[in-house]
PQR file of N, CA, C, O and H, with PARSE charges and radii, in Angstrom:
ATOM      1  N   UNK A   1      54.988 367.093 143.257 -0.4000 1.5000
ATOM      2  CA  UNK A   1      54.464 365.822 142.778 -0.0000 2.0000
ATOM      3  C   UNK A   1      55.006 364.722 143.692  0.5500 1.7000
ATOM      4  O   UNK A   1      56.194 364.427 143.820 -0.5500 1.4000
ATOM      5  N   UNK A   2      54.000 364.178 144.287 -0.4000 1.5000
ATOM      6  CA  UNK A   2      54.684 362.706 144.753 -0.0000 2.0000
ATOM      7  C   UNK A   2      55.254 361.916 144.250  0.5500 1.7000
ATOM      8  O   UNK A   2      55.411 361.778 143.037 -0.5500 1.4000
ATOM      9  H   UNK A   2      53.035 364.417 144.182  0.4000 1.0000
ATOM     10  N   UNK A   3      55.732 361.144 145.262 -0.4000 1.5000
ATOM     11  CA  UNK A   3      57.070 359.656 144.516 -0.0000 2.0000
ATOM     12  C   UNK A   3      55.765 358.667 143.361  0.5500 1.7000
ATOM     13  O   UNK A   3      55.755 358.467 142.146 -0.5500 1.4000
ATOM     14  H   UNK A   3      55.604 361.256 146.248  0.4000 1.0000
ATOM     15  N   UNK A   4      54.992 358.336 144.269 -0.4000 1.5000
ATOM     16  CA  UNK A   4      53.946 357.462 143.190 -0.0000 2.0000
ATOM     17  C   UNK A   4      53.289 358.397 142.205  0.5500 1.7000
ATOM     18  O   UNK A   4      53.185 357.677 141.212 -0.5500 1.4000
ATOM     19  H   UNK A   4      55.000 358.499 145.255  0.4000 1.0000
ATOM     20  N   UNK A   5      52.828 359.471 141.916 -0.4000 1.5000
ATOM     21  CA  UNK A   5      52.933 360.047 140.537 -0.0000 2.0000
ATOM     22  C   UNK A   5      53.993 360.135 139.754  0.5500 1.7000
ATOM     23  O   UNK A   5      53.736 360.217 138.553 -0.5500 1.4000
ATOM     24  H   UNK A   5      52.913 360.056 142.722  0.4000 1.0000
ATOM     25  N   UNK A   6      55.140 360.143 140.073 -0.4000 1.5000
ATOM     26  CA  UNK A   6      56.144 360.306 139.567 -0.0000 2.0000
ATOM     27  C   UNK A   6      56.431 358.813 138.643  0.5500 1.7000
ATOM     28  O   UNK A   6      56.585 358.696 137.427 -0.5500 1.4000
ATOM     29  H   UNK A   6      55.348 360.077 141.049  0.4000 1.0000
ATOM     30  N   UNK A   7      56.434 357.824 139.651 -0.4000 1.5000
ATOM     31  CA  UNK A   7      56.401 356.391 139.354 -0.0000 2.0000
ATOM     32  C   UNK A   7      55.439 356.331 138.226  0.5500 1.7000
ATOM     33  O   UNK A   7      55.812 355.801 137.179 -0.5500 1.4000
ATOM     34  H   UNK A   7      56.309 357.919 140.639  0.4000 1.0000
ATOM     35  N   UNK A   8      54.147 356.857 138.334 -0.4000 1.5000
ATOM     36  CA  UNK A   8      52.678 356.208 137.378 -0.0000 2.0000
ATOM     37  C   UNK A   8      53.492 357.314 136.234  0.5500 1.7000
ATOM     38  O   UNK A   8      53.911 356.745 135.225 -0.5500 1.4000
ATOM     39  H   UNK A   8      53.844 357.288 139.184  0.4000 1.0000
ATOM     40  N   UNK A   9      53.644 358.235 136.283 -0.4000 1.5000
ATOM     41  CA  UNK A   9      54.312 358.537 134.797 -0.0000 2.0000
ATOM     42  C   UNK A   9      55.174 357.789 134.046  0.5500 1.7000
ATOM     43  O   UNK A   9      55.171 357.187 132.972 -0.5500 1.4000
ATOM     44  H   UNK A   9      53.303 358.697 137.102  0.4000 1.0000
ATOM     45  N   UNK A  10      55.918 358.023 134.961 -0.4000 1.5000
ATOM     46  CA  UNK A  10      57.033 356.417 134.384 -0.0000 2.0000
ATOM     47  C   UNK A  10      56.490 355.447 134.059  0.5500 1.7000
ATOM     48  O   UNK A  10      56.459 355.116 132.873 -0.5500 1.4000
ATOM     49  H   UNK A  10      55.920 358.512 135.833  0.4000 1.0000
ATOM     50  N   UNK A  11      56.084 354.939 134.743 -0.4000 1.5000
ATOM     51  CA  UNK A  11      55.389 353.688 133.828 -0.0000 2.0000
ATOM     52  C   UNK A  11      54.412 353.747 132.547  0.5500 1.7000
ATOM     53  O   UNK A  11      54.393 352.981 131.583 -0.5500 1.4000
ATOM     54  H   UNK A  11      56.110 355.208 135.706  0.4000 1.0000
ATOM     55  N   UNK A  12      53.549 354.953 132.826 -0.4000 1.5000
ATOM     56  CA  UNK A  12      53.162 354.843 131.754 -0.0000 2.0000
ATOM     57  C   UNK A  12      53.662 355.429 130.408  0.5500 1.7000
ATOM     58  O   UNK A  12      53.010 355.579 129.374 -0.5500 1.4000
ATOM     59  H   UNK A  12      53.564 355.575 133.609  0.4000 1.0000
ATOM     60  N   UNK A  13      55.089 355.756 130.671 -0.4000 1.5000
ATOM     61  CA  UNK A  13      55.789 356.125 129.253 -0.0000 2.0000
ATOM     62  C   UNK A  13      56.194 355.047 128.973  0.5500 1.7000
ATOM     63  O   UNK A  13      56.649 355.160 127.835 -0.5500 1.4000
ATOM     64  H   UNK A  13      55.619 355.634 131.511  0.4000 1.0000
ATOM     65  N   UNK A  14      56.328 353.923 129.354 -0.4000 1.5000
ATOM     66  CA  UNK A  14      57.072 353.117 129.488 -0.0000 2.0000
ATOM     67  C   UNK A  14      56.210 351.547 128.303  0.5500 1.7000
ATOM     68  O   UNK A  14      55.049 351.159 128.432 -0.5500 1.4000
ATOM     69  H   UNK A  14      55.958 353.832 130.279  0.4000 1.0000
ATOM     70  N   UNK A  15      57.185 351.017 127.340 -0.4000 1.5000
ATOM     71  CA  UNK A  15      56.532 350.059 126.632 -0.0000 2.0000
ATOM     72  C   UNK A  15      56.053 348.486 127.626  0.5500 1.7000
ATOM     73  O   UNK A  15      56.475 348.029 128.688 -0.5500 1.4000
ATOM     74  H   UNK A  15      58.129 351.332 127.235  0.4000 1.0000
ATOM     75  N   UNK A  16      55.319 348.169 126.948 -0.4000 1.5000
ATOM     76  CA  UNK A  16      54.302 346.391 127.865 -0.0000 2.0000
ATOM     77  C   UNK A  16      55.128 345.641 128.278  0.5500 1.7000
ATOM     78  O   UNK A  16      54.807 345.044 129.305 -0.5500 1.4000
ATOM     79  H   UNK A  16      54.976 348.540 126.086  0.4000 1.0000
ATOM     80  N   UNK A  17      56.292 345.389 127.782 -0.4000 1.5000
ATOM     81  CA  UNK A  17      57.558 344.316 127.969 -0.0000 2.0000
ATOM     82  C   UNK A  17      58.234 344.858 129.296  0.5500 1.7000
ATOM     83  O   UNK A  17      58.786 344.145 130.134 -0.5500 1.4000
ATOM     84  H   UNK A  17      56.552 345.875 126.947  0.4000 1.0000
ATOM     85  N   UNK A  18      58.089 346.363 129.357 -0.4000 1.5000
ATOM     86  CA  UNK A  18      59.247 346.491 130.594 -0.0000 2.0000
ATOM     87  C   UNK A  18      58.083 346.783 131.763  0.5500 1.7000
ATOM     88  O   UNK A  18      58.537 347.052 132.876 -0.5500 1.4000
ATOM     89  H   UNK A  18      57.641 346.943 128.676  0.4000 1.0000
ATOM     90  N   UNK A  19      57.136 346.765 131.669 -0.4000 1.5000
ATOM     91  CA  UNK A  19      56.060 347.321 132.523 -0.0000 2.0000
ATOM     92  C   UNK A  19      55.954 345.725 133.444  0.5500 1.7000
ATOM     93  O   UNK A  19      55.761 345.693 134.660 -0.5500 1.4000
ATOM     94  H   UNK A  19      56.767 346.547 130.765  0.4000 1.0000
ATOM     95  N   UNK A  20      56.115 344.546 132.622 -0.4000 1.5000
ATOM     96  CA  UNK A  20      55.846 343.363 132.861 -0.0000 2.0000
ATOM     97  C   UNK A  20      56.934 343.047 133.695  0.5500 1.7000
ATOM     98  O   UNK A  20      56.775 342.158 134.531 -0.5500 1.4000
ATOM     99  H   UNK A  20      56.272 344.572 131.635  0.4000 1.0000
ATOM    100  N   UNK A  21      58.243 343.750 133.587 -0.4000 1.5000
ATOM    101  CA  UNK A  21      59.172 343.280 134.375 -0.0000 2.0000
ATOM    102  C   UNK A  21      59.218 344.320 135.776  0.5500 1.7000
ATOM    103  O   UNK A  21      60.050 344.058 136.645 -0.5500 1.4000
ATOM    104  H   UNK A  21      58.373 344.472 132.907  0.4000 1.0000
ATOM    105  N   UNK A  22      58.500 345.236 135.913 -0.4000 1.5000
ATOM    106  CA  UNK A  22      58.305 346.131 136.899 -0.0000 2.0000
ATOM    107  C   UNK A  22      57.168 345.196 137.841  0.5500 1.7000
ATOM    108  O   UNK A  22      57.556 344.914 138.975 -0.5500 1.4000
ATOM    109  H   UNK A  22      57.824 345.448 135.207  0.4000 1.0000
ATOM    110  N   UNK A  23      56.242 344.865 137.564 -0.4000 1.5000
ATOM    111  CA  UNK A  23      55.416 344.379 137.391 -0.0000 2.0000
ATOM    112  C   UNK A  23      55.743 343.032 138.626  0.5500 1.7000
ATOM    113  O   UNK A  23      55.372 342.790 139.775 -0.5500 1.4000
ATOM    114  H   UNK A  23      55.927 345.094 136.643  0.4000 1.0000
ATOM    115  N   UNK A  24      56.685 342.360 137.561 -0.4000 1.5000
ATOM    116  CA  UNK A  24      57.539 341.435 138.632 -0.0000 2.0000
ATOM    117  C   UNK A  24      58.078 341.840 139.664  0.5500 1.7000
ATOM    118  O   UNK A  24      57.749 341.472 140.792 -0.5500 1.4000
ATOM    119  H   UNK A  24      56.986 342.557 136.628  0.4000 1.0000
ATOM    120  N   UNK A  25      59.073 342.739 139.377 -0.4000 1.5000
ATOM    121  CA  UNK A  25      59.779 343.160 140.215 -0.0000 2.0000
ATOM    122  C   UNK A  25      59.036 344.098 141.637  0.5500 1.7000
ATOM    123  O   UNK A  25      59.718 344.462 142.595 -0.5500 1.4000
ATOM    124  H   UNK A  25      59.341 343.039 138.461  0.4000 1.0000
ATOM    125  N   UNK A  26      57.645 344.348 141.518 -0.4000 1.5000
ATOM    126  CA  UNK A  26      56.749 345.022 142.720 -0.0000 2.0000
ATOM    127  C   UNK A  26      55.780 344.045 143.482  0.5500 1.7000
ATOM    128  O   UNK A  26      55.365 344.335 144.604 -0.5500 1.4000
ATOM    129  H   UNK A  26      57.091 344.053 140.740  0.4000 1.0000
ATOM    130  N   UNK A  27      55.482 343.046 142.934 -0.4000 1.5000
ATOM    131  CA  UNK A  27      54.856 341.494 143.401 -0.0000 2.0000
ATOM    132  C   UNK A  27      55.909 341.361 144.416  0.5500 1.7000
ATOM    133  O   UNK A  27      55.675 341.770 145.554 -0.5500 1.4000
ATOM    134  H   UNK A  27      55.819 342.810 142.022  0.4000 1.0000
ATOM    135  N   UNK A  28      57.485 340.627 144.017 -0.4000 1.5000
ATOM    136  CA  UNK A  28      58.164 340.135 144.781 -0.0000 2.0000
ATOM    137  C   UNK A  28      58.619 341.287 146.374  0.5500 1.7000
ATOM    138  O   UNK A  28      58.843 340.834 147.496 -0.5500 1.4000
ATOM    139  H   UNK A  28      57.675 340.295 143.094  0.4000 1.0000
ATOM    140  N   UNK A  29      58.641 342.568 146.046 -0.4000 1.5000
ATOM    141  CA  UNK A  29      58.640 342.833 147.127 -0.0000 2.0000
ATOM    142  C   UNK A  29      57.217 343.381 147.919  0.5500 1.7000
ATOM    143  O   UNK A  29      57.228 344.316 148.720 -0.5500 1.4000
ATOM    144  H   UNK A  29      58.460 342.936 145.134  0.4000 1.0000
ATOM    145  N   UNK A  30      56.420 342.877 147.666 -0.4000 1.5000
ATOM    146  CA  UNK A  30      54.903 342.844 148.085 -0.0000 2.0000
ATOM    147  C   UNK A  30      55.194 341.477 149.045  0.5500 1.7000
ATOM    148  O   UNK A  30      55.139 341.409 150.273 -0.5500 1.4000
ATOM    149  H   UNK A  30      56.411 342.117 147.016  0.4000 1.0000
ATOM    150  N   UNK A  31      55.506 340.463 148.116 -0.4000 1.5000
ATOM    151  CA  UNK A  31      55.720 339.223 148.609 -0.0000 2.0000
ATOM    152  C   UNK A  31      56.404 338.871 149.807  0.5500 1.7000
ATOM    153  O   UNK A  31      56.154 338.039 150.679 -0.5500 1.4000
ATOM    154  H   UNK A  31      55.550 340.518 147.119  0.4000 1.0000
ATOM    155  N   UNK A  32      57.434 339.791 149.634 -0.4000 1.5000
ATOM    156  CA  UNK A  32      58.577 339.784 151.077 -0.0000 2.0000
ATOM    157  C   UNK A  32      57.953 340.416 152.039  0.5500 1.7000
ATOM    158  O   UNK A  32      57.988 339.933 153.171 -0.5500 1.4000
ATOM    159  H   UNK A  32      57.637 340.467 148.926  0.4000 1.0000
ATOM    160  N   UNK A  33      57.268 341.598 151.792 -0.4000 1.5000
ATOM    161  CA  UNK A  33      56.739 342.102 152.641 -0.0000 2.0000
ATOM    162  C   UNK A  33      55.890 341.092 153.592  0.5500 1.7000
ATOM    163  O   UNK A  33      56.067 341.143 154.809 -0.5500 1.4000
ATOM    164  H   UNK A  33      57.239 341.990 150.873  0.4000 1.0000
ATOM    165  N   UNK A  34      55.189 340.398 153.161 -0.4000 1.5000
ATOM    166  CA  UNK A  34      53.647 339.680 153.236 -0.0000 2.0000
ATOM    167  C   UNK A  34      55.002 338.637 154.572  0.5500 1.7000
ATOM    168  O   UNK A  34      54.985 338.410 155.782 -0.5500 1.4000
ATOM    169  H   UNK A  34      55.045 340.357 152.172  0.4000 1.0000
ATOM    170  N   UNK A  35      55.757 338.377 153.673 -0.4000 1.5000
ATOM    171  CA  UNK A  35      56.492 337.200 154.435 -0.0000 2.0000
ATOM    172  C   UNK A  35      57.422 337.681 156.176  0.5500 1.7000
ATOM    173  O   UNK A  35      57.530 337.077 157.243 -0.5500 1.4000
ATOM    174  H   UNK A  35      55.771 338.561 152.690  0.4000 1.0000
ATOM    175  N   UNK A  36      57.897 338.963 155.709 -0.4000 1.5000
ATOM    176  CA  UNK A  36      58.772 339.552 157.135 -0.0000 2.0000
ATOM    177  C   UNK A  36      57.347 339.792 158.229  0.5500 1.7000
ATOM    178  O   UNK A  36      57.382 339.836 159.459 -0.5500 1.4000
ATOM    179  H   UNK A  36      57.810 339.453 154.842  0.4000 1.0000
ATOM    180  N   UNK A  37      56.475 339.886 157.583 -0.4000 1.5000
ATOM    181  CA  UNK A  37      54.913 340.256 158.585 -0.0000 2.0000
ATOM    182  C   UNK A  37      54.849 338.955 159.260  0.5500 1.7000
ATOM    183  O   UNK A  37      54.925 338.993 160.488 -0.5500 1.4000
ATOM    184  H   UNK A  37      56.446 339.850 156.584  0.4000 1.0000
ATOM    185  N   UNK A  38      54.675 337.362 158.474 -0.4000 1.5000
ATOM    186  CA  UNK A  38      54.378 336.595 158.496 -0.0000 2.0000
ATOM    187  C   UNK A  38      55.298 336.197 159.945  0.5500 1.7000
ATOM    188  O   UNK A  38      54.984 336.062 161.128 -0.5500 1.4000
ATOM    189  H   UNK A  38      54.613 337.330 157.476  0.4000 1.0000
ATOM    190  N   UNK A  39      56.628 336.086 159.151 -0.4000 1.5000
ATOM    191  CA  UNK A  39      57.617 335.631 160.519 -0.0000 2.0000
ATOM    192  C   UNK A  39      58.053 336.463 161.825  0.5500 1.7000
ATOM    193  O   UNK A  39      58.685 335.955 162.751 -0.5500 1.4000
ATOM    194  H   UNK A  39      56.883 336.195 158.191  0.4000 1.0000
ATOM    195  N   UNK A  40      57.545 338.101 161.774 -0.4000 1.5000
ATOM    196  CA  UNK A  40      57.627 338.428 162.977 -0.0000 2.0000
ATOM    197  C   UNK A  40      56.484 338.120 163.748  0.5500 1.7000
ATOM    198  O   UNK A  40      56.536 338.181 164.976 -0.5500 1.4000
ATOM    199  H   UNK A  40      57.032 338.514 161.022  0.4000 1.0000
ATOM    200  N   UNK A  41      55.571 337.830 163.211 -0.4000 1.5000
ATOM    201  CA  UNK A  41      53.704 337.125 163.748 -0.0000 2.0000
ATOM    202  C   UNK A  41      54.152 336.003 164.123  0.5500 1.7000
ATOM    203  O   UNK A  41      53.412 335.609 165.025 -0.5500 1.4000
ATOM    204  H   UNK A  41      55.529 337.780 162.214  0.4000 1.0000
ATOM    205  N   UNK A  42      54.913 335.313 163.935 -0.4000 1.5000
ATOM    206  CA  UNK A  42      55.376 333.665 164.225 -0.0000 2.0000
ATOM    207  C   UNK A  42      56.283 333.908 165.299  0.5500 1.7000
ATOM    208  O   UNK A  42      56.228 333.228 166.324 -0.5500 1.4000
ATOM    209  H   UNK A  42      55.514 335.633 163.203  0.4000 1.0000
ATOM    210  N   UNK A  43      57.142 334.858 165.137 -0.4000 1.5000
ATOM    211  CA  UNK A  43      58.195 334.706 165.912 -0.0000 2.0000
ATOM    212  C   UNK A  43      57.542 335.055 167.955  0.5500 1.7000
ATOM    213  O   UNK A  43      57.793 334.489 169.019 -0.5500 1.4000
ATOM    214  H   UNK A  43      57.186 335.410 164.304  0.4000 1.0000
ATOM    215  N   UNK A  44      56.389 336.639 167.436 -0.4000 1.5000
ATOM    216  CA  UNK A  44      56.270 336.780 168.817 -0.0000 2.0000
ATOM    217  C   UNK A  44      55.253 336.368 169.476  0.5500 1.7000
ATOM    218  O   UNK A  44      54.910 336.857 170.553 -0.5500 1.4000
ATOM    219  H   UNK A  44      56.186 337.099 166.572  0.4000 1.0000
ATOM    220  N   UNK A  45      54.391 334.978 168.620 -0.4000 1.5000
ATOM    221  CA  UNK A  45      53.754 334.157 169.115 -0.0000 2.0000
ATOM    222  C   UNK A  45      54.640 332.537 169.667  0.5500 1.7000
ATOM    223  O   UNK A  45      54.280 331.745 170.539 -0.5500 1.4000
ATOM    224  H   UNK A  45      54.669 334.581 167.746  0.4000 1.0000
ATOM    225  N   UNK A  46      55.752 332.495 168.855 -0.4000 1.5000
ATOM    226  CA  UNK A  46      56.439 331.019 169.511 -0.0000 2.0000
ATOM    227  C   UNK A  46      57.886 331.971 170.786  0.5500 1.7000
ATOM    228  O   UNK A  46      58.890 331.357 171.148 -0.5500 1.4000
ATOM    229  H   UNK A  46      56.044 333.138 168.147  0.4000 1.0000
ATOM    230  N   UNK A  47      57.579 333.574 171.256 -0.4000 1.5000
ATOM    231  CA  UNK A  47      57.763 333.913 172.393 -0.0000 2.0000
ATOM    232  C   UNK A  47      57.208 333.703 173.348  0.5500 1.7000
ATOM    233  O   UNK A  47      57.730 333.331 174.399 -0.5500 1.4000
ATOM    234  H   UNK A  47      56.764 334.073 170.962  0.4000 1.0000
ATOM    235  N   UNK A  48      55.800 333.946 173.118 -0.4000 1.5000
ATOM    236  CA  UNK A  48      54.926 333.645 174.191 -0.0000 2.0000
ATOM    237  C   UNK A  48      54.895 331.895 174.536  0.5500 1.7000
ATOM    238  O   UNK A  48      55.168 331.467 175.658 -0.5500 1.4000
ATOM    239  H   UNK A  48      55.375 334.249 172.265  0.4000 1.0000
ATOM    240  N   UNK A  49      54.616 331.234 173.681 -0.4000 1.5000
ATOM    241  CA  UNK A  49      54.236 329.461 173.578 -0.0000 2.0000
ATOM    242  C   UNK A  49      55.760 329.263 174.442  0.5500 1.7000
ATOM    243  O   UNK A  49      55.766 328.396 175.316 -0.5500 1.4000
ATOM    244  H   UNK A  49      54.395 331.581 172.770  0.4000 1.0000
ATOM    245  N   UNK A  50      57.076 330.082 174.192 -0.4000 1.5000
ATOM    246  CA  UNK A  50      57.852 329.442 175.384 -0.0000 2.0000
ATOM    247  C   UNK A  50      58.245 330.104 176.326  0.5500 1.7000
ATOM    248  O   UNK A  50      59.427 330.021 176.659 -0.5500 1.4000
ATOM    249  H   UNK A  50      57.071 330.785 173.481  0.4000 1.0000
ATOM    250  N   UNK A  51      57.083 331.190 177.214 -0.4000 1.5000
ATOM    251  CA  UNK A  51      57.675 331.651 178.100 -0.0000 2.0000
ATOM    252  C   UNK A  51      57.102 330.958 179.291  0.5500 1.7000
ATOM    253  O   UNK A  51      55.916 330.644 179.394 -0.5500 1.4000
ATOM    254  H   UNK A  51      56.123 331.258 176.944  0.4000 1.0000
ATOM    255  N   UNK A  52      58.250 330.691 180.397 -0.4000 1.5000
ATOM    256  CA  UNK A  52      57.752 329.745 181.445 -0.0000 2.0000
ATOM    257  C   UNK A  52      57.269 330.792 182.546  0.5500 1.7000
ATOM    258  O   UNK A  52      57.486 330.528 183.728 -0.5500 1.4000
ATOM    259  H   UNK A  52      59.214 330.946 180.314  0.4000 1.0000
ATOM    260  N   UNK A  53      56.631 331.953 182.198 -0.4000 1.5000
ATOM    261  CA  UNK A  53      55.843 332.386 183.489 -0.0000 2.0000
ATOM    262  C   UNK A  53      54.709 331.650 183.598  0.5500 1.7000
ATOM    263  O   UNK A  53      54.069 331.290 182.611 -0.5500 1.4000
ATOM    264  H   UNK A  53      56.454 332.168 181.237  0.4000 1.0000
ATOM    265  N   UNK A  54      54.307 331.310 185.092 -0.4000 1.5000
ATOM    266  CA  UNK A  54      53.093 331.066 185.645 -0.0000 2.0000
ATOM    267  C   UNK A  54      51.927 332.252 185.253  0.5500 1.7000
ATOM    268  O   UNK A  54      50.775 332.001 184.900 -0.5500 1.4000
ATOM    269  H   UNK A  54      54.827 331.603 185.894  0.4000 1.0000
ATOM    270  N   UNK A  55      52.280 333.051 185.343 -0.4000 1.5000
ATOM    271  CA  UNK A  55      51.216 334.297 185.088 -0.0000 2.0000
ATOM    272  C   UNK A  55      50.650 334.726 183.649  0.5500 1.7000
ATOM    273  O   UNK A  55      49.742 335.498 183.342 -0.5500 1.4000
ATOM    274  H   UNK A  55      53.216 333.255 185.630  0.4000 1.0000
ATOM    275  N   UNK A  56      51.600 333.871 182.813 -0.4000 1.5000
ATOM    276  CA  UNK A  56      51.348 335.142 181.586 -0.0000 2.0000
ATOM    277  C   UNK A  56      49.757 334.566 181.053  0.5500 1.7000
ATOM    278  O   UNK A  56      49.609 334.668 179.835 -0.5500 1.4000
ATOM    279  H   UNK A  56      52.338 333.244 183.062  0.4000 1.0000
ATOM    280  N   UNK A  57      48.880 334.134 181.614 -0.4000 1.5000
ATOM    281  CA  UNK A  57      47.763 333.810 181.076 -0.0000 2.0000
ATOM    282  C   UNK A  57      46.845 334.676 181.784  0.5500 1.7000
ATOM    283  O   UNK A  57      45.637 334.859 181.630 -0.5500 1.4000
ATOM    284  H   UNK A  57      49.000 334.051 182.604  0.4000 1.0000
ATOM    285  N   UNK A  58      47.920 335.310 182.824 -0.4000 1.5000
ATOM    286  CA  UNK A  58      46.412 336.193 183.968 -0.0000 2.0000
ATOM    287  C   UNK A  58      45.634 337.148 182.933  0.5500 1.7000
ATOM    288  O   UNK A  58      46.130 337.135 181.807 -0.5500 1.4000
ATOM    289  H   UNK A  58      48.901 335.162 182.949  0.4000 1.0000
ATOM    290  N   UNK A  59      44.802 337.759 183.057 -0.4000 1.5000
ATOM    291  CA  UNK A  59      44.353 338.888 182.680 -0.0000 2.0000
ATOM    292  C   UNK A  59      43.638 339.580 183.321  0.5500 1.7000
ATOM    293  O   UNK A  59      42.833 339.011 184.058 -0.5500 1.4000
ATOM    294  H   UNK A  59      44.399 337.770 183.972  0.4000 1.0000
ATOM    295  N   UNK A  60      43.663 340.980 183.280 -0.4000 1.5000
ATOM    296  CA  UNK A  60      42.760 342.196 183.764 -0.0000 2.0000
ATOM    297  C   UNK A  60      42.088 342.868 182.284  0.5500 1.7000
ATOM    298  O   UNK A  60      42.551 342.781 181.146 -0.5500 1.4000
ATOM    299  H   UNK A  60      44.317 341.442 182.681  0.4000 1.0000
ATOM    300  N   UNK A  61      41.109 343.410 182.649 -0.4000 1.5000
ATOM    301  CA  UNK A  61      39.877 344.234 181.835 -0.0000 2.0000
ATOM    302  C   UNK A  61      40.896 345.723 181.446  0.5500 1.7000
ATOM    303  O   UNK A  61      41.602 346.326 182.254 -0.5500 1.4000
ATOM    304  H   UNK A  61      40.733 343.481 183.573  0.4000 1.0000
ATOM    305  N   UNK A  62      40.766 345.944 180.462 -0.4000 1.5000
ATOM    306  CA  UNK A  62      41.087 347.057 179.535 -0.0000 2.0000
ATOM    307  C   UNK A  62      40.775 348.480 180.802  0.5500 1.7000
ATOM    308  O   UNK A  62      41.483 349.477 180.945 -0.5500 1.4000
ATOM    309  H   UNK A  62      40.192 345.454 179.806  0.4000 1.0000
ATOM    310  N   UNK A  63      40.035 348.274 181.251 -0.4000 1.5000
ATOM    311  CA  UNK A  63      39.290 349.446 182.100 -0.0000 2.0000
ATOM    312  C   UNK A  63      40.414 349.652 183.177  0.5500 1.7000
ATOM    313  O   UNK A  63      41.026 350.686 183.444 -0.5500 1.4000
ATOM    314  H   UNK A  63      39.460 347.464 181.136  0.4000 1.0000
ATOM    315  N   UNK A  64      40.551 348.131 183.845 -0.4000 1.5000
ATOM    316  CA  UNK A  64      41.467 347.767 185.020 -0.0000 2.0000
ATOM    317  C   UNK A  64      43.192 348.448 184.549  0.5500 1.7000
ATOM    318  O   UNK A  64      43.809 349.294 185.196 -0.5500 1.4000
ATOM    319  H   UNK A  64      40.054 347.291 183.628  0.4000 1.0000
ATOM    320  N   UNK A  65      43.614 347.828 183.369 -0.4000 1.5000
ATOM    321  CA  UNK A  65      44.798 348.337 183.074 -0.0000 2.0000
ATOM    322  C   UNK A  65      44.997 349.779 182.617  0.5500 1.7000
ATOM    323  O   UNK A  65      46.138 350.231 182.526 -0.5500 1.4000
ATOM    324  H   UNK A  65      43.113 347.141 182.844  0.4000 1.0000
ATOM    325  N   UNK A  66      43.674 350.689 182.258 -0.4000 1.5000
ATOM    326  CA  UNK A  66      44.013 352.073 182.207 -0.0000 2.0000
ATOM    327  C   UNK A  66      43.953 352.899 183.290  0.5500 1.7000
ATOM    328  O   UNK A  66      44.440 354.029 183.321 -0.5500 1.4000
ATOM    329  H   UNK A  66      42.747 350.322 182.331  0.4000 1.0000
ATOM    330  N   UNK A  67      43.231 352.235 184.389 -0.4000 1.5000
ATOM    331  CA  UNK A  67      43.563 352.942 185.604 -0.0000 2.0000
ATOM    332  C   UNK A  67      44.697 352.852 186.293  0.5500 1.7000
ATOM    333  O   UNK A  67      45.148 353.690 187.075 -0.5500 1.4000
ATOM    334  H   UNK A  67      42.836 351.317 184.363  0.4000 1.0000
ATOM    335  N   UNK A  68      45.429 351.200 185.810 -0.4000 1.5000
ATOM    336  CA  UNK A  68      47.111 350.808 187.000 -0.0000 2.0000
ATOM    337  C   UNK A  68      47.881 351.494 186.341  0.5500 1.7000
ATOM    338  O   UNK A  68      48.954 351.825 186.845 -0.5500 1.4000
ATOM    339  H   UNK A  68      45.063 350.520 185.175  0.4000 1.0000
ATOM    340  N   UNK A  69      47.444 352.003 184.675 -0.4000 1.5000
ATOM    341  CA  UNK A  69      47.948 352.992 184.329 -0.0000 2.0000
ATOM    342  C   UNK A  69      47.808 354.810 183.928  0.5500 1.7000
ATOM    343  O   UNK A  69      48.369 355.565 183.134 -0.5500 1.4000
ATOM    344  H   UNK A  69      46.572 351.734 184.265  0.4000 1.0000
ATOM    345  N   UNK A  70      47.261 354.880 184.460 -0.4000 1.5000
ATOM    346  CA  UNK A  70      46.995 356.327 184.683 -0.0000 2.0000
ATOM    347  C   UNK A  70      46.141 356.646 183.762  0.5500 1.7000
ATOM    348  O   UNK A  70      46.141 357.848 183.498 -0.5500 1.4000
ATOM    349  H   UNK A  70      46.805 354.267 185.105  0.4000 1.0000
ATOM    350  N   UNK A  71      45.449 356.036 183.206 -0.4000 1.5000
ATOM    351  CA  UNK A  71      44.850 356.472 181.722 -0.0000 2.0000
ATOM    352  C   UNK A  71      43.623 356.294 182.000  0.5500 1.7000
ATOM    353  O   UNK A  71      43.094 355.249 182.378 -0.5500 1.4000
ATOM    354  H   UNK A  71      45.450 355.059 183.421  0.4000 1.0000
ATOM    355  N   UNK A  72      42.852 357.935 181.708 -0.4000 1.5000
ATOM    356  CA  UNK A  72      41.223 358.048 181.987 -0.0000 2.0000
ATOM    357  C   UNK A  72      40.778 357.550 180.574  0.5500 1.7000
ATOM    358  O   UNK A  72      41.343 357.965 179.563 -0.5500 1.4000
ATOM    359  H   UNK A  72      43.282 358.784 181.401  0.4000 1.0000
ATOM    360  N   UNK A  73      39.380 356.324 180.513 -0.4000 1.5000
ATOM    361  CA  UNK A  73      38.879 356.384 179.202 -0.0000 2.0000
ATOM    362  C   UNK A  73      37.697 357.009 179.417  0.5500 1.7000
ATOM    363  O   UNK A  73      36.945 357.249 178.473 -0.5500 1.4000
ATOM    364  H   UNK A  73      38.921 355.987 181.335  0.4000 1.0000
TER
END
């Protein structure tokens, strides 16, 4: 049996009052989740906004970079 069957049993032995505090308690780390996503998305976009290469705007074609890298598509 998996961890989340295991869990949905539990809960559903479980009376409305404490289900409500589970309830809470799986939002907030939904929530954190949502948020550590949020600030590593922030973080390795205000990497780029301060990196002082001249280049980092160049670009090559998907095609171009699987051949400089060895990769047949």
């Amino acid at each position: 049996m998996s961890n989340k069957e295991v869990a949905k049993q539990i809960i559903d032995s479980l009376p409305d009052h404490k289900v409500e505090k589970i309830l809470f308690f799986l939002r907030g780390i939904q929530f954190d989740d949502n948020i550590e996503d949020d600030l590593f998305c922030e973080s390795l976009l205000q990497d780029y906004l301060q990196d002082s290469d001249p280049d980092k705007h160049n670009a090559i074609s998907l095609e171009d970079f699987a051949k400089q890298e060895g990769i047949i598509l």
